[in-house]
ZASERO-487483 format. One record per residue (C-alpha): residue number from 1; x, y, z; chain; residue in one letter. Coordinates in Angstrom, 2 decimals. Example, Ala and Ser with C-alpha at 12.3 -4.5 7.8 and 13.67 -1.06 7.14 Angstrom:
ZASERO-487483
PT    n       c1       c2       c3  chain  res
PT    1    12.30    -4.50     7.80      A    A
PT    2    13.67    -1.06     7.14      A    S
end
This chain:
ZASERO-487483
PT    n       c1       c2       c3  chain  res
PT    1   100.41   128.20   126.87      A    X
PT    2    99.45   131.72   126.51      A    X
PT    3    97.27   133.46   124.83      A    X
PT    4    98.51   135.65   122.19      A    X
PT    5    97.56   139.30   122.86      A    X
PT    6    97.30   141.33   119.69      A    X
PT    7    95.61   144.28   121.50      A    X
PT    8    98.46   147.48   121.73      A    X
PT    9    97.43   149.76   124.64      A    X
PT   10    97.51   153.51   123.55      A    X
PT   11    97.37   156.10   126.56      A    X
PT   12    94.40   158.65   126.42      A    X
PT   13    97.21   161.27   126.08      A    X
PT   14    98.51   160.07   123.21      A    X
PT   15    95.11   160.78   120.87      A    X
PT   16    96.68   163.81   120.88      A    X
PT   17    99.72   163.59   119.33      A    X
PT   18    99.45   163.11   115.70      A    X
PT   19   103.42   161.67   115.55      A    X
PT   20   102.15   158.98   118.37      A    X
PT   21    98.89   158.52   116.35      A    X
PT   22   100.58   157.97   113.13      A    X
PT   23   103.76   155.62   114.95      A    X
PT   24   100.28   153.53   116.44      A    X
PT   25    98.75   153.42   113.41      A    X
PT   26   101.16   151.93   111.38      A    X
PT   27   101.47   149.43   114.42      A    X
PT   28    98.34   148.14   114.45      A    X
PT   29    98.76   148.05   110.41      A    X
PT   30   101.71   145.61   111.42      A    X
PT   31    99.79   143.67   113.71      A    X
PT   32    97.06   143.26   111.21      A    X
PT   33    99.75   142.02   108.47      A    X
PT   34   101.24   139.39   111.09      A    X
PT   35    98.38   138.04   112.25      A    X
PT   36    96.80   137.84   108.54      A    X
PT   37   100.14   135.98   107.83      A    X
PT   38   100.19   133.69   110.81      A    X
PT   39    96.38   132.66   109.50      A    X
PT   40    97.14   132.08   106.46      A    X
PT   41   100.35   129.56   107.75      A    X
PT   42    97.71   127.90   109.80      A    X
PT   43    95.67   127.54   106.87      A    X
PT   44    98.37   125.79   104.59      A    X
PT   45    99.29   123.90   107.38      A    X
PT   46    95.66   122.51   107.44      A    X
PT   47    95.65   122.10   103.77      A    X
PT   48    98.86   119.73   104.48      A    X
PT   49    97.79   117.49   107.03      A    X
PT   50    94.41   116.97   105.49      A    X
PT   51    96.04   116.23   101.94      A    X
PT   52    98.22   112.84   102.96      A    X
PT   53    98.70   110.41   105.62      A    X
PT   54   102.24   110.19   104.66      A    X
PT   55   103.89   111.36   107.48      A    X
PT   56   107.20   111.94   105.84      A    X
PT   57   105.40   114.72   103.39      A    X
PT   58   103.19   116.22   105.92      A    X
PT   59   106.27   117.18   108.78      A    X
PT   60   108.32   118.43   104.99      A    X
PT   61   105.63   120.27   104.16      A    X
PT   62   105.08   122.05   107.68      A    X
PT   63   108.48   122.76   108.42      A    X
PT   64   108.82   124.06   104.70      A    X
PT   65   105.96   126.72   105.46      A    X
PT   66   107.63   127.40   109.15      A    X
PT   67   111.41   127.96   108.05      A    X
PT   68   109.35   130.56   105.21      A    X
PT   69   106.99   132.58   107.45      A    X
PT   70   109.67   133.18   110.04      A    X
PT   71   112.88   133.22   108.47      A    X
PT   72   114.76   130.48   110.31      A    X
PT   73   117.69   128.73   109.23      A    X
PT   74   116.11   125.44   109.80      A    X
PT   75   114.13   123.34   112.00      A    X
PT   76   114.04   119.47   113.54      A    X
PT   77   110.61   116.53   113.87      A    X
PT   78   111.83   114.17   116.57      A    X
PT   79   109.60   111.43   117.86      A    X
PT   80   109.64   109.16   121.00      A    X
PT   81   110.69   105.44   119.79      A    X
PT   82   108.89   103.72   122.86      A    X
PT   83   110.69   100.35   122.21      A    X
PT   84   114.04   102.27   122.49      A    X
PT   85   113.27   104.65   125.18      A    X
PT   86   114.71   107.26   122.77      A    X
PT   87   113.90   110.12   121.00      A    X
PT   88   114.59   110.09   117.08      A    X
PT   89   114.83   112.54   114.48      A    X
PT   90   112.03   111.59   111.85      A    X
PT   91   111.86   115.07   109.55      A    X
PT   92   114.79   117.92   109.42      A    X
PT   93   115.10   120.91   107.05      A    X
PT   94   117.70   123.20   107.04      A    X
PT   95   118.56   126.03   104.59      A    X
PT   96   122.06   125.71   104.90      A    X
PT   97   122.99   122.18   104.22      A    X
PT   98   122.79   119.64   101.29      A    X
PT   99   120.23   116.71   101.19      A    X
PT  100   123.49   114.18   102.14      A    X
PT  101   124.13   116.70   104.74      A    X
PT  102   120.73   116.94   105.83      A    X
PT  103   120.08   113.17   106.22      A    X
PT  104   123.52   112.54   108.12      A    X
PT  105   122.22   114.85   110.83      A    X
PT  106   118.86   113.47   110.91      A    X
PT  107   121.07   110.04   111.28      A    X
PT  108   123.03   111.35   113.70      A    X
PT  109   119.91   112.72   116.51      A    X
PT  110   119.22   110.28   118.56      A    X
PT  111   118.84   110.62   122.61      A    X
PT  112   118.55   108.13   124.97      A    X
PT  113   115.75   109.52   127.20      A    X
PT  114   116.64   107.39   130.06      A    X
PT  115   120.44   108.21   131.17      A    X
PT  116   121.14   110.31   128.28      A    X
PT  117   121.58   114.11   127.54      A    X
PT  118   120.25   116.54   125.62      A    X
PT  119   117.44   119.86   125.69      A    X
PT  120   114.98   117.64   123.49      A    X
PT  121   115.56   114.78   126.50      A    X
PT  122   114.18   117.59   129.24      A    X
PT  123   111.76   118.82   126.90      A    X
PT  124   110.05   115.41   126.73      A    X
PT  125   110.45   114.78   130.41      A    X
PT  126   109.12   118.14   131.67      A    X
PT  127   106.88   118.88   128.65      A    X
PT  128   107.96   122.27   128.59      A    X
PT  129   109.20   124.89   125.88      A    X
PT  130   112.77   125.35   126.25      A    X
PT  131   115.09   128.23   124.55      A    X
PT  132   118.38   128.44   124.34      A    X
PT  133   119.97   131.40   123.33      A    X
PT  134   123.65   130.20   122.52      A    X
PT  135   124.20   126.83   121.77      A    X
PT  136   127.68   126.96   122.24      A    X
PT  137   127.40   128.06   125.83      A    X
PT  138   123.93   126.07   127.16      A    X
PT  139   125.23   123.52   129.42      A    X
PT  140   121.90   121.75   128.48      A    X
PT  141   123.13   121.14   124.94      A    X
PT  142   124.41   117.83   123.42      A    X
PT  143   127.00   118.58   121.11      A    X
PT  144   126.70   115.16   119.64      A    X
PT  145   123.58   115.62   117.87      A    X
PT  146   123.27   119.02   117.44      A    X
PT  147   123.55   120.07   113.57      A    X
PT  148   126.18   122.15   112.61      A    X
PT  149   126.57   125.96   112.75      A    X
PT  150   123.24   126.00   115.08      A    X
PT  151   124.18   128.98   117.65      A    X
PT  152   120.28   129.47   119.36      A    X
PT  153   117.07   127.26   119.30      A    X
PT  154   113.54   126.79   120.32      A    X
PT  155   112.48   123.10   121.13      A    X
PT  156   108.95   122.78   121.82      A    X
PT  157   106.82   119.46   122.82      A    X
PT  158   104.63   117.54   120.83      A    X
PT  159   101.93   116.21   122.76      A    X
PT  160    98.83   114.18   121.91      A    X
PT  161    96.56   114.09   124.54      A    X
PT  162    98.55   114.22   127.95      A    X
PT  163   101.13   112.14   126.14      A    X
PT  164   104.31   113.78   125.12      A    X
PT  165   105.24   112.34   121.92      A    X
PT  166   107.89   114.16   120.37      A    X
PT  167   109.37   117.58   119.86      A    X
PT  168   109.26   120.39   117.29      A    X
PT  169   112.16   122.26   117.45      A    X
PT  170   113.55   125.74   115.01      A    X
PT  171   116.99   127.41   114.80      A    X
PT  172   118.76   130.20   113.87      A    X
PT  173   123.05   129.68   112.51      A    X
PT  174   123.81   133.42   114.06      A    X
PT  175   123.40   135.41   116.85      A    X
PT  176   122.29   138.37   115.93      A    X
PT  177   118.72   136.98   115.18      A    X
PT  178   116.35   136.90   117.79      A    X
PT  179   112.91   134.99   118.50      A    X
PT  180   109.55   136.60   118.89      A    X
PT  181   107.59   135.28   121.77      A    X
PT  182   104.68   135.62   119.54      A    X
PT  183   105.95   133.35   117.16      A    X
PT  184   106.82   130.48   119.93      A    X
PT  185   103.11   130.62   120.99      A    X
PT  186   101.90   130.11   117.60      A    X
PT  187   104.34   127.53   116.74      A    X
PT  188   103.35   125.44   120.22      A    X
PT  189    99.80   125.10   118.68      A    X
PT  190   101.21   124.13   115.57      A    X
PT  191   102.96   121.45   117.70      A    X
PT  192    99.65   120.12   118.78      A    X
PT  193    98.76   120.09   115.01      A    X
PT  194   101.47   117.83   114.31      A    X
PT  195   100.97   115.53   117.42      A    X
PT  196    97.35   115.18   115.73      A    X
PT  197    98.93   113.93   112.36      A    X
PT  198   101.81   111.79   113.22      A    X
PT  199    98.89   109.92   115.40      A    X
PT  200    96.51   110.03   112.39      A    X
PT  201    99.19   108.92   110.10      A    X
PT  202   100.74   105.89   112.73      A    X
PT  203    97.36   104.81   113.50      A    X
PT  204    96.22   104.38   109.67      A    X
PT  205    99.92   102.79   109.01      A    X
PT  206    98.69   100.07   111.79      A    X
PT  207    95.62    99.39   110.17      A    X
PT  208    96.98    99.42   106.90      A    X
PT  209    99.65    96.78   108.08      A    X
PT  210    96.52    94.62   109.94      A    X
PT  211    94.46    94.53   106.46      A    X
PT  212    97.48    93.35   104.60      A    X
PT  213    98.13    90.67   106.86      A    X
PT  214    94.66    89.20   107.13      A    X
PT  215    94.62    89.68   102.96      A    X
PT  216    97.86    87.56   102.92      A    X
PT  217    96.53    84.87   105.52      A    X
PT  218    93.24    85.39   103.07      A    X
PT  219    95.42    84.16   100.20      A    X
PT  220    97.84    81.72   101.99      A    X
PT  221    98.05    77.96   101.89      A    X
PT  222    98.28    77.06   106.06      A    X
PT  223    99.87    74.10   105.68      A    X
PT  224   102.57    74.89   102.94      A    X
PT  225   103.06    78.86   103.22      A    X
PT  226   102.05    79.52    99.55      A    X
PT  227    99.59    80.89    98.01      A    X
PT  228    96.18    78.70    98.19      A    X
PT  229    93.33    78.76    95.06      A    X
PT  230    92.04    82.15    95.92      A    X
PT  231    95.67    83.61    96.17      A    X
PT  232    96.61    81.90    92.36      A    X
PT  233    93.17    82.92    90.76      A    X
PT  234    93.78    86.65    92.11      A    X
PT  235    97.31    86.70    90.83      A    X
PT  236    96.98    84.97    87.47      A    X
PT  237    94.29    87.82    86.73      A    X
PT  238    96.64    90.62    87.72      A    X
PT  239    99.40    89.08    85.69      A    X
PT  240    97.12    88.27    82.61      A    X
PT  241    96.01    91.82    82.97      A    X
PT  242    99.81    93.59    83.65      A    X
PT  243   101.80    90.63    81.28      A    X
PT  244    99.10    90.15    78.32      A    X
PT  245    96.74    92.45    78.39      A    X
PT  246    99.17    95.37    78.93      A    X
PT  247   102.55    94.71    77.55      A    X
PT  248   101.43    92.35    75.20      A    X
PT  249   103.63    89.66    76.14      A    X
PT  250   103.23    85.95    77.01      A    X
PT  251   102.34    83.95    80.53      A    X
PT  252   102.73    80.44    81.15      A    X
PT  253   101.10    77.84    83.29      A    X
PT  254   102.02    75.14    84.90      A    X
PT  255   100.07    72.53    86.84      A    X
PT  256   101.14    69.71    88.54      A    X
PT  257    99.42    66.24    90.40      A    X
PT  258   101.86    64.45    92.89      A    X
PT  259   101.45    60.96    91.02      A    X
PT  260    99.95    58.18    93.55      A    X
PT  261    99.67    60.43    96.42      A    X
PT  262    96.40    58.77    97.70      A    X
PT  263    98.29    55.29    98.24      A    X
PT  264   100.96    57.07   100.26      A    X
PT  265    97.65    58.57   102.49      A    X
PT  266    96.46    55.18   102.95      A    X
PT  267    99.79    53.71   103.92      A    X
PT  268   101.04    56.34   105.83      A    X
PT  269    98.22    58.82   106.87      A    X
PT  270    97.40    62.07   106.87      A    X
PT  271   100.20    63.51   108.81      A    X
PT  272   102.57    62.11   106.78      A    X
PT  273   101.12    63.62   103.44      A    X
PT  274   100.86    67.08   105.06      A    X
PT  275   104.80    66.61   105.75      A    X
PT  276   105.47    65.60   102.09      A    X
PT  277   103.74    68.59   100.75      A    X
PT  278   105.51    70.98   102.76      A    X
PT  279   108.87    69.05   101.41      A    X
PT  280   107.73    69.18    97.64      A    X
PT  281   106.36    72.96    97.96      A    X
PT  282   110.18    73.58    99.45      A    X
PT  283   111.14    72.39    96.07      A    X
PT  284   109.03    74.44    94.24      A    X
PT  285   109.87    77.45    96.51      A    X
PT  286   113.94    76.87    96.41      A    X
PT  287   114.02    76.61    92.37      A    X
PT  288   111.66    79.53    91.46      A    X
PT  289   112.76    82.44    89.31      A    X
PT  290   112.78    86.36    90.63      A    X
PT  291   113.47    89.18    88.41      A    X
PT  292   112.69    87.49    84.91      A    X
PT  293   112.98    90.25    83.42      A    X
PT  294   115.16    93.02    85.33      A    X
PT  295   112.97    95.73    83.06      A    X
PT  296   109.66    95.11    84.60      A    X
PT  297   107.72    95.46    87.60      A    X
PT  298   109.26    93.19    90.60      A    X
PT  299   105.41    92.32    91.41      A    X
PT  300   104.86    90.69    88.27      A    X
PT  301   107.89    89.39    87.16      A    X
PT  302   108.27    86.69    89.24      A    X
PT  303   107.31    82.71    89.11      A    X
PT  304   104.00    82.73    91.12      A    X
PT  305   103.53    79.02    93.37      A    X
PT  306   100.11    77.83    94.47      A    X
PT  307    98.79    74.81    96.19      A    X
PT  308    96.08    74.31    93.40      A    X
PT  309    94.40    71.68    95.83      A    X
PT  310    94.83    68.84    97.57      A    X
PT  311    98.26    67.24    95.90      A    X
PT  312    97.91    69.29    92.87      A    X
PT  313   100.17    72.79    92.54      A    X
PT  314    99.89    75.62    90.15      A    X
PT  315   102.90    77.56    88.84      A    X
PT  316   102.36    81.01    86.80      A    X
PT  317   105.60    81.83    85.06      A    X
PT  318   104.97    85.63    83.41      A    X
PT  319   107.11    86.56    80.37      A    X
PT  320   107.71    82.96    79.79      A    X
PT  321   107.09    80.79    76.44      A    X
PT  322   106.48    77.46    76.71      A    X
PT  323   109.34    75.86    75.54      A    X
PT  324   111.30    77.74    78.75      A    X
PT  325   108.45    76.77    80.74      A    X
PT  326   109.05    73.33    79.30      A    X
PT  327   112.83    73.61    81.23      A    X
PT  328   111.29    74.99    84.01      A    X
PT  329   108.86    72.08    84.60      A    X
PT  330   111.49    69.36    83.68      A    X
PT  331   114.23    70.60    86.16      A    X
PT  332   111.36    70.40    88.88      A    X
PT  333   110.15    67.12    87.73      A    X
PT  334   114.05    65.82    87.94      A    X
PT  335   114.66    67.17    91.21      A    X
PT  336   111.02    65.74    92.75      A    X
PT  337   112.40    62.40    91.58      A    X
PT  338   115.93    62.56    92.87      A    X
PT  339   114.69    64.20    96.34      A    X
PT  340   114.44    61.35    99.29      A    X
PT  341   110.81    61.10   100.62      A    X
PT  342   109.66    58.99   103.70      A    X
PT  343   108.05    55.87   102.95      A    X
PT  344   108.43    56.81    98.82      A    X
PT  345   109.35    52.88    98.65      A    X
PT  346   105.58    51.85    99.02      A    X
PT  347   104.66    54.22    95.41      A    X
PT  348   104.22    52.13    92.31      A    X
PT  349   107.43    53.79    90.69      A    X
PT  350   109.32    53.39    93.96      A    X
PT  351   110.11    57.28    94.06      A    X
PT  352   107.70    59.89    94.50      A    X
PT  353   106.91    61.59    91.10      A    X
PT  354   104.96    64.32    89.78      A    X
PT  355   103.00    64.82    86.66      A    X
PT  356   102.95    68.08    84.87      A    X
PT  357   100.90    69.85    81.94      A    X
PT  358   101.77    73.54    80.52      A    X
PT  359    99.69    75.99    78.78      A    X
PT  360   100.76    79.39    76.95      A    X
PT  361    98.86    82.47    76.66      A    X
PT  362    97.90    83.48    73.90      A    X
PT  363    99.60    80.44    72.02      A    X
PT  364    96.92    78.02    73.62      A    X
PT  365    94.08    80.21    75.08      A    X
PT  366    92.84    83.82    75.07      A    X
PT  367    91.92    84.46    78.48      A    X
PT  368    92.60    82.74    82.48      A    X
PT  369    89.85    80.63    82.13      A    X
PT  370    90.86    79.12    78.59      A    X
PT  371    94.86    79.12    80.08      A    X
PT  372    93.86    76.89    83.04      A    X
PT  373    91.19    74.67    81.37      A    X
PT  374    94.39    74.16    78.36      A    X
PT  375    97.07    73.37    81.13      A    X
PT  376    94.63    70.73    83.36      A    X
PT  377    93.71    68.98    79.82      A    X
PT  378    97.50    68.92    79.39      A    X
PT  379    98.18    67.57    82.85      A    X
PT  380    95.69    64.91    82.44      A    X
PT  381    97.18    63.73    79.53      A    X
PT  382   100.31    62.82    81.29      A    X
PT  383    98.22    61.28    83.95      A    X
PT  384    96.57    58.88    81.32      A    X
PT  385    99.75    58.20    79.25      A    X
PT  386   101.47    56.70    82.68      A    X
PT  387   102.37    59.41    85.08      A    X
PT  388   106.06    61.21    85.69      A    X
PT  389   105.88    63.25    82.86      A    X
PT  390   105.28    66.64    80.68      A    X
PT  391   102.66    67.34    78.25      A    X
PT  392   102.18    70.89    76.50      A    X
PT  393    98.99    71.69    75.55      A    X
PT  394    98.26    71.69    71.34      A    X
PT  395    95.35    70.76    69.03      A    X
PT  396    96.33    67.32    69.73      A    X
PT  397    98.20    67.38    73.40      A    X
PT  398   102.18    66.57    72.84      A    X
PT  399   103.75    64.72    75.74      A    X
PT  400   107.07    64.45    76.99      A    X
end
């Protein structure tokens, strides 16, 4: 790329002249004016990509301040989709067009970069600066993707490195405007600029997606696929905190023992209790509740399922009174019963059962700690009083 030359060359005659003088004064006056401007673009530009990693805001933002500085009807952020072998529009403004209009054309660019056609396809492959001067007439041109009423344009790559990774393209809807050589130079260093951020901003999306998965695998149960101990205490916090704490409304818990599950270990073995627990945490999974309530936040308004430990499970129902709860834990307690287990025959009842004990906040406790020390005292009454059964927590435990 070359280096832009603000220097004007005045002949040694022309001191002279006071018409020339004046005409080269107000030149270099002009000059001065554009390259102040073009500094300060670079400077917002800067201000942009250091603000966000959100890629999506940072190529808006930049071609916002592009289309301004140098009046041009539009312009078009395409990156290379390496899976695809094609190149994909990611960011498009243009003055011209609505939003629906805008995002059916961005829909609408895509070039295969093997076999297919296009000037963004050469651009990529030669990593060169291409101009076309009338759309209509450019060979080079792919009518199928190119945005309506576009008559010249300037497609420029983006590189990081020596790789080319996209390209940066601007355009004009008549053909009486013209572009400034100047302004192509300046806008292939702002290229590089944006190279530099959509890396910055993929890269940090990658890590961002690595630390969520090893927090997940942090809080998951490896042999059922819910949430383990950690995973339930961290949740039942943020909902006590989001539920009670914040909109002052109630959060139930549930907590339930597989009854006899150490005889069906001795009979059968390990293996075989690992399988059962997968099949009752099925059950759990298939008859929880989303959306409780359709006017709160999908994080917390959902029935949260835990492997408590060993044969024991945990089930936080948010915006939930006890007496639903109460339905909740029955229907589950029905359908563990009526479910066909392997080897269930050898279990004192002759079908595998659970026991259950529920706890409200702030009907039973004050606080997590109170909610789950409530709900186990609950549960261990229906232990003691003979096993396949509910107990709600009160001053004197009720049972079911």
């Amino acid at each position: 790329m070359k280096k832009e030359n603000s220097k004007i060359n005045i002949p040694a005659e022309d001191y002279k002249n006071p018409k020339t003088i004046k005409e080269n004064f107000e030149n270099l006056v002009k000059e001065k004016a554009r390259i102040e401007k073009n500094l300060e673009l670079v400077a917002n530009i800067g201000k942009i990509i250091t603000s966000t990693l959100n890629i999506s805001q940072i190529l808006k933002g930049i071609e916002e301040q592009i289309v301004a500085r140098f009046g041009y009807d539009g312009s078009t952020t395409s990156i290379v989709n390496k899976r695809n072998n094609t190149l994909e529009c990611i960011s498009k403004t243009d003055t011209t067009l609505t939003e629906k209009e805008v995002n059916e054309a961005k829909e609408r660019y895509k070039i295969d970069l093997r076999n297919g056609k296009g000037v963004g396809r050469e651009c990529v492959l030669t990593g060169k600066t291409i101009i076309v001067d009338n759309a209509d007439s450019d060979i080079r041109t792919n009518k199928k993707v190119l945005t309506k009423g576009i008559k010249k344009y300037v497609t420029i790559p983006i590189k990081f490195g020596d790789e080319i990774v996209g390209t940066f393209s601007v355009h004009y809807k008549t053909m009486k405007k013209k572009f400034d050589p100047k302004n192509i130079d300046l806008l292939e260093i702002i290229a590089n600029f944006i190279g530099n951020a959509i890396h910055n901003a993929y890269e940090y999306r990658e890590t961002e997606k690595k630390a969520i998965k090893s927090e997940e695998e942090a809080v998951t149960d490896e042999l059922t696929g819910l949430y383990n101990y950690r995973g339930f205490r961290r949740y039942l916090d943020e909902i006590v905190e989001h539920v009670f704490n914040k909109d002052r409304d109630t959060v139930s818990l549930i907590i339930t023992d597989i009854d006899f599950f150490k005889q069906y270990n001795d009979a059968y073995g390990h293996p075989k209790g690992n399988e059962l627990l997968k099949q009752l945490a099925q059950i759990f999974r298939e008859n929880s509740r989303e959306n409780i309530r359709p006017d709160k936040k999908r994080k917390y308004n959902k029935d949260i399922i835990s492997r408590y430990g060993g044969e024991e499970f945990a089930i936080i129902l948010p915006y939930t009174r006890r007496d639903d709860a109460l339905k909740l834990a029955d229907r589950l307690r029905k359908l563990v019963k009526e479910a066909e287990f392997e080897g269930e025959e050898v279990l004192p009842l002759k079908d595998l059962t659970i026991s259950m004990g529920i706890a409200e906040l702030p009907y039973d406790a004050q606080d997590t700690r109170g909610l789950i020390l409530r709900a186990d005292q609950a549960l261990y009454n229906s232990k003691r009083l003979g096993r396949n059964r509910i107990s709600i927590y009160e001053e004197k435990v009720r049972s079911l």
